[in-house]
C-alpha positions, -999 to +999 in steps of 0.1 A: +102-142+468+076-153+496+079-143+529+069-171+554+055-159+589+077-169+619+069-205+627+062-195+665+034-178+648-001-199+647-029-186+623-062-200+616-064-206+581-032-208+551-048-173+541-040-156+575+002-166+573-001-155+533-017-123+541+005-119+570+035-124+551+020-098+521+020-069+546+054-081+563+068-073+528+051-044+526+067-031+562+105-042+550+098-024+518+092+007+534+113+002+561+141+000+529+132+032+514+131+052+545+167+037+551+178+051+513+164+084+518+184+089+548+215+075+537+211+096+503+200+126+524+231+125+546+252+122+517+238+156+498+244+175+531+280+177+522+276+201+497+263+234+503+246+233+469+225+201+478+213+213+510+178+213+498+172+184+483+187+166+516+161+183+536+136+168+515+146+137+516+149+136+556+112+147+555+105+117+531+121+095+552+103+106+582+071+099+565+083+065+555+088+059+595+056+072+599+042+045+579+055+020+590+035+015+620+001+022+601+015-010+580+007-032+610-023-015+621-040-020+587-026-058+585-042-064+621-076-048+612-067-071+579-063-100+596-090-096+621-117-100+591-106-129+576-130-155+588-116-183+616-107-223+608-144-234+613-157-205+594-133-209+566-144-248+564-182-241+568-180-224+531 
């Protein structure tokens, strides 16, 4: 399943909106997990015995958060090299 760029967005060449749409996966996938871990994590706090593993998984979702910016930077840095319309046509 393929996720298309919003069609406000305008990119130079078909490669830019596939590329874009790779890495907006990429940021919903671990947008999901840091989501689970949370949810899981507040669940386990319930029980005195679980206590530690819910701690953990707060501090992997954190990370997860953390990531998720760094997703975009890397697509924009990404994105930024792929040649332009003319280039792309030029060979």
């Amino acid at each position: 399943m393929s996720q298309q760029p919003r069609s406000w967005m305008k990119f130079s060449t078909r490669k830019h909106g596939a590329l874009y749409a790779r890495y907006q996966a990429i940021y919903d996938g671990v947008d999901a997990l840091a989501a689970i871990a949370f949810i899981v994590g507040s669940a386990l706090f319930f029980s005195e015995s679980t206590k530690t593993t819910a701690t953990w998984l707060f501090l992997i979702g954190s990370v997860f958060f953390a990531v998720r910016p760094l997703v975009h930077l890397v697509r924009d840095f990404h994105l930024a090299r792929l040649p332009e319309q003319a280039e792309a046509e030029e060979g």
